[in-house]
C-alpha positions as CSV (number, residue, x, y, z in Angstrom):
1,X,0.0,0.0,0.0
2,X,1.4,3.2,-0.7
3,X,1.8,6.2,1.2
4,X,-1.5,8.4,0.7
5,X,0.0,11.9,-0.9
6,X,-0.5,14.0,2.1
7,X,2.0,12.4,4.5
8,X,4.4,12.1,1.4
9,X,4.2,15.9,0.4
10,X,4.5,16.6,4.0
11,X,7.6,14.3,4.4
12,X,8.9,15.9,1.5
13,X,8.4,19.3,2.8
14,X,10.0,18.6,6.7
15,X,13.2,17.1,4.3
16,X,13.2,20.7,2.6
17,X,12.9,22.8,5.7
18,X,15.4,21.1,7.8
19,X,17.7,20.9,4.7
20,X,17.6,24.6,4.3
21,X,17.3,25.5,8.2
22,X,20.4,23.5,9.0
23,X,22.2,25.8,6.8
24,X,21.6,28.5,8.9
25,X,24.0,27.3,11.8
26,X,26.5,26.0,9.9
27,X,27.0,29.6,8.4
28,X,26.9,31.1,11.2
29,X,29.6,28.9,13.0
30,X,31.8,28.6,10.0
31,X,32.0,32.6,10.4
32,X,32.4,32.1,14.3
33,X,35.5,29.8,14.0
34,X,37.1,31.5,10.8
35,X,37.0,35.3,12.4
36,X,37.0,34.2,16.4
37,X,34.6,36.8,18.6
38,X,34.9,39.8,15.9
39,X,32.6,36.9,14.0
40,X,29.7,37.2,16.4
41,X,27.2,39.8,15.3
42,X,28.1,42.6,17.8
43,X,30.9,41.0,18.8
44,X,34.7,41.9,19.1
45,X,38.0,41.0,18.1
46,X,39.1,42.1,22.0
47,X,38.1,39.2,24.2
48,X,40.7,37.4,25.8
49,X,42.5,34.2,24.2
50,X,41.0,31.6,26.4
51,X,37.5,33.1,25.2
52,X,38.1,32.9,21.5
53,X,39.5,29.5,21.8
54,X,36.5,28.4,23.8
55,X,33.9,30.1,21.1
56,X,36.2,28.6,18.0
57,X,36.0,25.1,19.5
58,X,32.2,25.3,20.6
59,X,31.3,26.5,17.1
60,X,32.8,23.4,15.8
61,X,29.6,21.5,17.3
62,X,27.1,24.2,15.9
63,X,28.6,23.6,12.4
64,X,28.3,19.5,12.8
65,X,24.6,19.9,12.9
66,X,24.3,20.3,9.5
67,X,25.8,17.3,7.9
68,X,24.3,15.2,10.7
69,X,21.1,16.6,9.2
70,X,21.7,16.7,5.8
71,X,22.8,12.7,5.9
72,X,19.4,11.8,7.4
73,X,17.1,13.5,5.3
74,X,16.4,10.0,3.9
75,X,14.8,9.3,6.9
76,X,14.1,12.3,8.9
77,X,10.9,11.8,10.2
78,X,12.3,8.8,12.0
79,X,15.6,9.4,12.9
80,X,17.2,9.9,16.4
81,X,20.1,11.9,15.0
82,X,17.4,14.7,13.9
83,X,15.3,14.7,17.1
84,X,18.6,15.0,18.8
85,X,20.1,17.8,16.3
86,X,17.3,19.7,17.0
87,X,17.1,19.3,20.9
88,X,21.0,20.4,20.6
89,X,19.9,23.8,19.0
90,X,17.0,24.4,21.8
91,X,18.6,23.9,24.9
92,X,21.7,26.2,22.4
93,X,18.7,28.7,22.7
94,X,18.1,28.3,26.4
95,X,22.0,28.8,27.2
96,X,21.0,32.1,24.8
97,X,18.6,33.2,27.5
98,X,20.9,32.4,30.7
99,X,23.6,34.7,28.7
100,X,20.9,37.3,28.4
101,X,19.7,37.5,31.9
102,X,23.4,37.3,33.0
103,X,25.2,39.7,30.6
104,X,22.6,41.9,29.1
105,X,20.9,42.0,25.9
106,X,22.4,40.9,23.2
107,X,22.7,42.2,19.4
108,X,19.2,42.3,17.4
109,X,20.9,38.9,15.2
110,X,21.6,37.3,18.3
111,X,18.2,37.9,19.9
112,X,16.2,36.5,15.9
113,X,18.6,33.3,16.6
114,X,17.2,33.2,20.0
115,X,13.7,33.3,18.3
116,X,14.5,30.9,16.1
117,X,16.2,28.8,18.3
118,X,13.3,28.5,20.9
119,X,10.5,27.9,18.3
120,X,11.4,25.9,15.3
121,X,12.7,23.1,17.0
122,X,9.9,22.0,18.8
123,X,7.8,22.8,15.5
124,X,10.6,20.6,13.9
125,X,10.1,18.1,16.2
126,X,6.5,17.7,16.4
127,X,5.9,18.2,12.6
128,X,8.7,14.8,12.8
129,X,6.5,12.8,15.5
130,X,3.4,13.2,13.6
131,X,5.0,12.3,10.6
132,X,7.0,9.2,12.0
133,X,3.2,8.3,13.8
134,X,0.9,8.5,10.7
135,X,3.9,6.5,8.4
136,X,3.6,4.0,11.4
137,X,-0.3,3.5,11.6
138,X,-0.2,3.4,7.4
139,X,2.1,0.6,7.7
140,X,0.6,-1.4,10.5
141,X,-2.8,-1.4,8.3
142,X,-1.5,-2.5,4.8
């Protein structure tokens, strides 16, 4: 039995949003690690050494999330490495606010990643579960 059309345009669509969200970090951190702190919107190429090193080798993580993604777009409505990939960049979001509360508010970029941070994954991720759930009911009744 095949797949009725509106859980394959949907899969098709979660593929195509992930594929060209997960862009978004990888961007961003290949800027962080190539031009230290003066990458960071806002930021500055005057923070000590121990604090560029420390942002260099955290961005290294934010720009794995893509490939991760990318290679399971195959199967991204079922696969653990996406959930997780997206949990990664919430509780990224939630560190976001800590820095906020604790250092001040940060540059308007900064505060849209936030944003973005907060809300699409759990859209993501929910959008994925009732993907993952309908393929599973379609496949228990053929």
């Amino acid at each position: 039995m095949a797949i009725p059309t509106i859980t394959t345009t949907s899969r098709r669509r979660l593929q195509w949003t992930l594929a060209v969200l997960a862009a978004i970090p990888l961007a961003s951190a290949s800027r962080e690690i190539a031009l230290g702190a003066a990458g960071v919107p806002g930021g500055s190429a005057t923070v000590n050494p121990t604090v560029d090193s420390a942002l260099r080798y955290a961005n290294v993580y934010k720009a794995a999330l893509a490939p991760i993604i990318w290679t399971q777009l195959a199967r991204a409505e079922r696969s653990p490495a996406v959930s997780f990939a997206l949990s990664s960049l919430f509780v990224g979001g939630i560190a976001r606010l800590k820095s906020w509360q604790q250092r001040g508010r940060p540059h308007p970029v900064i505060i849209g990643a936030i944003g973005l941070e907060l809300l699409a994954p759990p859209l993501l991720l929910v959008w994925q579960q009732r993907l993952r759930t309908a393929k599973n009911r379609i496949e228990k009744s053929s």
